[in-house]
Backbone as CSV, one residue per row, in Angstrom:
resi,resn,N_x,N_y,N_z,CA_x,CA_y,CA_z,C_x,C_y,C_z
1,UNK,2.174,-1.650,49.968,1.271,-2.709,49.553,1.871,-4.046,49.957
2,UNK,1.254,-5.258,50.237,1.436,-6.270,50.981,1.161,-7.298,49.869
3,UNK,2.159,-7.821,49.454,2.472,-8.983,48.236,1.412,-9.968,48.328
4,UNK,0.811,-10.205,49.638,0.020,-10.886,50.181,-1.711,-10.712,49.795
5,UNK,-1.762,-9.548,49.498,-3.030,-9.274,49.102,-3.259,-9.362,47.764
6,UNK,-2.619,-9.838,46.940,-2.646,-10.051,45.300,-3.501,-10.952,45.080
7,UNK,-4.533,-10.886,43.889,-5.639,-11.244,43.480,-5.495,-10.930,41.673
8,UNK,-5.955,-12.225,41.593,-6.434,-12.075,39.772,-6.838,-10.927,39.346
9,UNK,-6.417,-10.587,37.849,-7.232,-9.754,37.396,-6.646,-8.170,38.168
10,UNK,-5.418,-8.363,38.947,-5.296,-6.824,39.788,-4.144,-6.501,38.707
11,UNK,-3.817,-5.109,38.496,-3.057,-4.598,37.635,-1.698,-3.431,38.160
12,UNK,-0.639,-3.553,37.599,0.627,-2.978,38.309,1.210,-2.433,37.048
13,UNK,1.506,-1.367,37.384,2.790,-0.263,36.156,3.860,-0.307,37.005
14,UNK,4.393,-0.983,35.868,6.456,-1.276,36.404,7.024,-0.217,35.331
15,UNK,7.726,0.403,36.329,8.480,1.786,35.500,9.785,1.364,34.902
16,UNK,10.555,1.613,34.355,11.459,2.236,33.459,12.780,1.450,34.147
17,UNK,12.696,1.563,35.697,13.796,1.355,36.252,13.232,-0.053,37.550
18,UNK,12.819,-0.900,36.967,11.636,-1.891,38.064,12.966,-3.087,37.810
19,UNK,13.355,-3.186,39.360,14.336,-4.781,39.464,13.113,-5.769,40.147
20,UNK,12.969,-6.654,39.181,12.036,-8.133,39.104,12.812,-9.025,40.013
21,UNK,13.730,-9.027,39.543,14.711,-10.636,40.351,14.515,-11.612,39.521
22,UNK,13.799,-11.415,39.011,13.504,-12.879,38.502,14.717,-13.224,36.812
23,UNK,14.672,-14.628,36.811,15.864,-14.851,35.682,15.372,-14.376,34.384
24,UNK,14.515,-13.924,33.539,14.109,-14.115,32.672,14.811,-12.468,32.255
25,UNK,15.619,-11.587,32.903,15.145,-10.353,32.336,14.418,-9.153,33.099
26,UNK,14.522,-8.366,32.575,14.106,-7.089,33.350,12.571,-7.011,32.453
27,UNK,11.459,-6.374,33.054,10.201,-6.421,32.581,10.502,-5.190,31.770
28,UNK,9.855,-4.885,30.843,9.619,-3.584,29.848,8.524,-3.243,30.185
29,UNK,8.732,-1.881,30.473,7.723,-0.401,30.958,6.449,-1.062,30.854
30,UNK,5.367,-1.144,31.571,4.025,-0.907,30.963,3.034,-1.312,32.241
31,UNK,2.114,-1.729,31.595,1.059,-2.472,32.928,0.944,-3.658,32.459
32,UNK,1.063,-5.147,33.410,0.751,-5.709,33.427,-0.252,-6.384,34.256
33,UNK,-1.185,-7.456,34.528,-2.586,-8.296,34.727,-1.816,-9.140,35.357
34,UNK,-2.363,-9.727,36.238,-2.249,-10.666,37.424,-3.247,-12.059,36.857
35,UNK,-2.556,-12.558,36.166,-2.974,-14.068,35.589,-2.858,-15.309,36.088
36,UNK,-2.041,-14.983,37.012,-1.211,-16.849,37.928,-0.875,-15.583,39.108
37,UNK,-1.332,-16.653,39.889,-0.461,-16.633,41.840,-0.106,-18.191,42.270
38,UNK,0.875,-18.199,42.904,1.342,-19.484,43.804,1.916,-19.108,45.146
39,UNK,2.404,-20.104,45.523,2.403,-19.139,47.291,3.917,-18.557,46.729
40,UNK,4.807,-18.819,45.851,6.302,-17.597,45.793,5.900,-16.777,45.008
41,UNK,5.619,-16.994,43.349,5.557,-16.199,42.536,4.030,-15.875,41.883
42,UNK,4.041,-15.210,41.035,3.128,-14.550,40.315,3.038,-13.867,39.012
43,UNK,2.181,-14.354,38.117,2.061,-14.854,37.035,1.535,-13.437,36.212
44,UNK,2.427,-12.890,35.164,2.276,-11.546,34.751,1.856,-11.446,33.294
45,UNK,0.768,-10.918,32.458,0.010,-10.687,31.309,0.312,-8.872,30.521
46,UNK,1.128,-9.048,30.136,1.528,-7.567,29.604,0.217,-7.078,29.103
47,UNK,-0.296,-6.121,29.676,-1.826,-5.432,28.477,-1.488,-3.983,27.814
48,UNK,-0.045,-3.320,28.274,0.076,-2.075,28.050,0.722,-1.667,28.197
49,UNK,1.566,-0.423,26.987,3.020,-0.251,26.848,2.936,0.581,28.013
50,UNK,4.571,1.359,27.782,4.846,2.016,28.748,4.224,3.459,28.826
51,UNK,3.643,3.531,27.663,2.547,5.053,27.861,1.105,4.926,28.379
52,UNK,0.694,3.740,28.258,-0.352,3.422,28.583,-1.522,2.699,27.615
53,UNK,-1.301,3.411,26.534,-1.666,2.298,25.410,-1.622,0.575,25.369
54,UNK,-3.040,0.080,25.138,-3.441,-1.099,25.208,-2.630,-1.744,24.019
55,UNK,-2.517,-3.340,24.796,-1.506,-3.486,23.625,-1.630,-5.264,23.336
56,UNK,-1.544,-5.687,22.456,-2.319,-7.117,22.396,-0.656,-8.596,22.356
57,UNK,0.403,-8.517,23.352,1.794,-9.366,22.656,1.910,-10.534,23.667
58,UNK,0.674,-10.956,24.354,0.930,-11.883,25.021,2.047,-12.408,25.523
59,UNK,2.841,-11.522,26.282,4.106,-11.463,27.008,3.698,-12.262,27.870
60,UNK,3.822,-12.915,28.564,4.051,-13.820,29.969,5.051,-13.902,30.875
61,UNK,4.896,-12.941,32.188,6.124,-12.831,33.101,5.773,-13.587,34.171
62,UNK,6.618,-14.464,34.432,6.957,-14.829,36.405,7.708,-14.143,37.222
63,UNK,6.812,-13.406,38.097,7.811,-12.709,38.810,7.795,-13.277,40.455
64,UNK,8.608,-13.129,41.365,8.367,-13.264,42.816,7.890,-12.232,43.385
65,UNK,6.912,-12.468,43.943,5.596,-11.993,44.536,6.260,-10.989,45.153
66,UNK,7.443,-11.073,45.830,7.869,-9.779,46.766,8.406,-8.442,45.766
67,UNK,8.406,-8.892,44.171,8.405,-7.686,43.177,7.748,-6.852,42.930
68,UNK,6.408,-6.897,43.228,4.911,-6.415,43.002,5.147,-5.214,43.995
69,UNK,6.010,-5.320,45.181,5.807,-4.545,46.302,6.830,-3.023,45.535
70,UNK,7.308,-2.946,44.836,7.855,-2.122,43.644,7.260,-1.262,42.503
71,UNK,6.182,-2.475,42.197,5.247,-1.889,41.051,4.290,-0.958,41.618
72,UNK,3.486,-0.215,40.779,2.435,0.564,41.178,1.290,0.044,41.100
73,UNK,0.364,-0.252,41.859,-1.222,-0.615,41.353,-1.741,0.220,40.251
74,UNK,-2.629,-0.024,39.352,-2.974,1.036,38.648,-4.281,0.465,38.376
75,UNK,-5.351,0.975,38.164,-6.553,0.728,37.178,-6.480,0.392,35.860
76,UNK,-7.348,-1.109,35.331,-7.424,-1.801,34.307,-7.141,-0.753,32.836
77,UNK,-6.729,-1.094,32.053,-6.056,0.276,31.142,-7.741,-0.346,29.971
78,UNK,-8.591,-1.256,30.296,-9.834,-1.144,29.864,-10.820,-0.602,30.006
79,UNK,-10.293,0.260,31.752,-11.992,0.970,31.775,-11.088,2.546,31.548
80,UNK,-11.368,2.647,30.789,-10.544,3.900,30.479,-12.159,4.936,30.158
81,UNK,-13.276,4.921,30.516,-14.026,5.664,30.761,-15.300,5.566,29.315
82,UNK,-16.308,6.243,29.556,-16.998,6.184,28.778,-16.842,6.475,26.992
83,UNK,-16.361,7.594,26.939,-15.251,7.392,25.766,-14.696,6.083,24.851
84,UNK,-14.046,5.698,25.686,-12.805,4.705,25.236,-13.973,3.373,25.053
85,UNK,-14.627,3.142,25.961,-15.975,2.127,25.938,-16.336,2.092,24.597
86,UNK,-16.753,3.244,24.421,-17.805,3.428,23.163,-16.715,3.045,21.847
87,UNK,-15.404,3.430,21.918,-15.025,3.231,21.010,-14.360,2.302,20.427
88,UNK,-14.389,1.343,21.429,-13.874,-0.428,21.680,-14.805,-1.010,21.301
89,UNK,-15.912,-0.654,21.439,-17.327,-1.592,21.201,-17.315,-1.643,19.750
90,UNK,-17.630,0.375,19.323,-17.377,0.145,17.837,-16.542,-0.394,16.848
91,UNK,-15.328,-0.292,17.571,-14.001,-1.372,16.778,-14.557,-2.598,16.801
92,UNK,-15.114,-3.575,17.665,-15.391,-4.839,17.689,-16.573,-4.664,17.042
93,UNK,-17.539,-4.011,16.515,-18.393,-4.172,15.578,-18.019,-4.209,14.255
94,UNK,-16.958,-3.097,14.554,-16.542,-3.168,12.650,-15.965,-4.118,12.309
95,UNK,-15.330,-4.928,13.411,-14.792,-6.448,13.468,-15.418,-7.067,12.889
96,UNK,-16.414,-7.492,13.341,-17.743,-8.563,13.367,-18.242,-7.782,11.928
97,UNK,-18.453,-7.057,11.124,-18.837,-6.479,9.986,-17.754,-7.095,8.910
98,UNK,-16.425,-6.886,9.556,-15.527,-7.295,8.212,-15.830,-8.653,8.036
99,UNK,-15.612,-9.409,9.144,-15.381,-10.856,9.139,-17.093,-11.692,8.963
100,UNK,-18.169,-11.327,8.828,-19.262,-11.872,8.826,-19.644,-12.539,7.370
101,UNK,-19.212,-12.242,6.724,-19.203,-12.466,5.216,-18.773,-14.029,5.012
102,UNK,-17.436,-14.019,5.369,-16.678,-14.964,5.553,-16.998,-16.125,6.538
103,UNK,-17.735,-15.772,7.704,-18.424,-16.471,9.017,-19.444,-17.106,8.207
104,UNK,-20.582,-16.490,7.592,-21.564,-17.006,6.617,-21.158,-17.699,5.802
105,UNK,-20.385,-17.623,4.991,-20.036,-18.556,3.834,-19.321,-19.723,4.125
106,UNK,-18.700,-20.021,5.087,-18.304,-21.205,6.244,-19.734,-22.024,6.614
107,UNK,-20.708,-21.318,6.941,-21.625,-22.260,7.584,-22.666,-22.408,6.431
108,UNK,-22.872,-22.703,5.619,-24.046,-22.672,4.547,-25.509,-22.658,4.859
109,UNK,-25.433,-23.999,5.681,-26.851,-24.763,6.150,-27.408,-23.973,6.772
110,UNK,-26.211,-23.269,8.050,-27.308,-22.408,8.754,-27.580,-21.126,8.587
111,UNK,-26.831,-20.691,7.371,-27.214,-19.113,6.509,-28.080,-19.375,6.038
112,UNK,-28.500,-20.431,5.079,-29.555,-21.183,4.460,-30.539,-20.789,5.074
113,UNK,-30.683,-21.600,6.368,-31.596,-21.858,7.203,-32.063,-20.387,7.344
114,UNK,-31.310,-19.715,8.327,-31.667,-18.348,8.572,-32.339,-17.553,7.848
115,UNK,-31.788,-17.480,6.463,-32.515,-16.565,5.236,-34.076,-16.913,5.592
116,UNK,-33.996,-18.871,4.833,-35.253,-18.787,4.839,-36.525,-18.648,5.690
117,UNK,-35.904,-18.959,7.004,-37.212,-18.429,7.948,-37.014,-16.714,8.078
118,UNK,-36.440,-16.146,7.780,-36.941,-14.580,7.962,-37.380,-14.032,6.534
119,UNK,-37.247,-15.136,5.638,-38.244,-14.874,4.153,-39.606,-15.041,4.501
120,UNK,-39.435,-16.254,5.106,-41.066,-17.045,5.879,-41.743,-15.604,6.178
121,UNK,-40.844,-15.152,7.131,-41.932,-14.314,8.481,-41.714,-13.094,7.551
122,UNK,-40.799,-12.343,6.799,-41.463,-11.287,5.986,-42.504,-11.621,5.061
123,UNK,-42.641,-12.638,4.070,-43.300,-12.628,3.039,-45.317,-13.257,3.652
124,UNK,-44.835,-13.812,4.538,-46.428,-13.950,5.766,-47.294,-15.167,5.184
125,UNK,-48.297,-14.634,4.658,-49.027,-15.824,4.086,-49.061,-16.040,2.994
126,UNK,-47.891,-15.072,2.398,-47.871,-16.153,0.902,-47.236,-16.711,0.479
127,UNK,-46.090,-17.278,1.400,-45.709,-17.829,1.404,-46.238,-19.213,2.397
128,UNK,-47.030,-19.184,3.537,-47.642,-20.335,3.942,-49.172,-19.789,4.317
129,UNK,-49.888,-20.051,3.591,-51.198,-19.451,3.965,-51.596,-20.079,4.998
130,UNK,-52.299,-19.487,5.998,-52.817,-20.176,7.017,-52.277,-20.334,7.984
131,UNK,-50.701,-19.707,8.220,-49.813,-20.455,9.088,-50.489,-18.825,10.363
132,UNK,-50.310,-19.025,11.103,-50.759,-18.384,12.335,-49.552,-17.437,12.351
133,UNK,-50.025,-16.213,12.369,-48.826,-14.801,12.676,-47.827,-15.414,13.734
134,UNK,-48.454,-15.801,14.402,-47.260,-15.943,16.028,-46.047,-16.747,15.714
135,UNK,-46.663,-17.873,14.836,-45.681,-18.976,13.837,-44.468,-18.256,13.272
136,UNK,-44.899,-17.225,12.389,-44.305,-16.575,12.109,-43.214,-15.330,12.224
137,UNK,-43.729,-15.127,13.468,-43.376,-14.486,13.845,-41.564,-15.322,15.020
138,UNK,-42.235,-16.093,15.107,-41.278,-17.296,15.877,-39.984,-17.660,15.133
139,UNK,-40.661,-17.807,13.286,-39.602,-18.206,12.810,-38.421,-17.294,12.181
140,UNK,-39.530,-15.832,12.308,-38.666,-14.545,12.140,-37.591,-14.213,12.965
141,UNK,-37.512,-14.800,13.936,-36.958,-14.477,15.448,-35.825,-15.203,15.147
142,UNK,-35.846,-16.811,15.557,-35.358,-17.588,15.010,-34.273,-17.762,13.815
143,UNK,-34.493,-17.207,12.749,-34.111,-16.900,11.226,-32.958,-16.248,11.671
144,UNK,-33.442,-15.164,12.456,-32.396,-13.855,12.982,-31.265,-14.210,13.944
145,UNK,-31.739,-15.251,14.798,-30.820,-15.451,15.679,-29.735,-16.420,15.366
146,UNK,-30.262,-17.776,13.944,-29.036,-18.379,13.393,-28.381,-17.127,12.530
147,UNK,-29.218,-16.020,11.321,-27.857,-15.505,11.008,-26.592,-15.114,11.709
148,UNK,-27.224,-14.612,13.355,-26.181,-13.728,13.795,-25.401,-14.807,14.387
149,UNK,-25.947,-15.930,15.126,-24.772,-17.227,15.612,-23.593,-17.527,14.155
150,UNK,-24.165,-17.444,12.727,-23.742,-17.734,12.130,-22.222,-16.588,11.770
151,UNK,-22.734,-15.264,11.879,-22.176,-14.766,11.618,-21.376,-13.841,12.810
152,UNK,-21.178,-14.285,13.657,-19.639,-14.263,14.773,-19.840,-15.306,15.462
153,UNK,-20.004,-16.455,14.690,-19.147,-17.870,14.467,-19.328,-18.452,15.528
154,UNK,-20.710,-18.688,15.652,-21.192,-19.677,17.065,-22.202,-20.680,16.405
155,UNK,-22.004,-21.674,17.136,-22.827,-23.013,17.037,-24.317,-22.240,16.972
């Protein structure tokens, strides 16, 4: 592999026994992400131990670019297949489940808000007689889309 062809976002498993050169230390086992290039060195994002397991320690390595020619390329340890997809998604839902409570009760006005237009558009005209379904239907929409800004914490 040609040090030269390195691109963001490309990923390398440095084994057990990987000489870096660089001053900081010998890298520890795992895969790291290609975060920084300059024309010598290149800018390293630990995502994964040395078994392969994803791993969240925001390590930051500089290494010289002619080190890479050592490492192994490997595939993102995120697309780990349909499986692993499904079950990342669901972790970040149950995320967004624990923490929504707390997201809501931070923003008042626009939980407020939210409730009451999807009270509007369930309760229909008796709560505004006369108001045109589509109205309602608008503010049902609406209602729904501040709870959920509200609750994983977006403007």
């Amino acid at each position: 592999m040609s040090s030269d062809r390195i691109a963001l976002s490309d990923h390398f498993r440095v084994g057990a026994s990987a000489d870096t050169g660089h001053n900081a230390g010998e890298l520890s086992p795992g895969v790291y992400r290609v975060v920084g290039t300059d024309a010598d060195r290149v800018t390293l994002l630990e995502v994964a131990d040395g078994s392969g397991d994803r791993v969240h320690t925001g390590r930051v390595e500089r290494v010289p670019r002619a080190a890479l020619d050592g490492f192994e390329r490997v595939d993102s340890p995120d697309s780990s297949g349909l499986f692993a997809t499904a079950r990342n998604r669901l972790r970040g839902f149950a995320l967004t489940l624990r923490f929504a409570p707390r997201r809501l009760a931070g923003r008042p006005v626009q939980t407020l808000l939210g409730v009451a237009l999807v009270a509007a558009d369930s309760l229909g005209s008796s709560v505004a007689p006369g108001a045109p379904e589509s109205l309602l239907t608008v503010a049902g929409v609406c209602g729904v889309l501040l709870l959920t800004a509200a609750a994983i914490d977006r403007p």
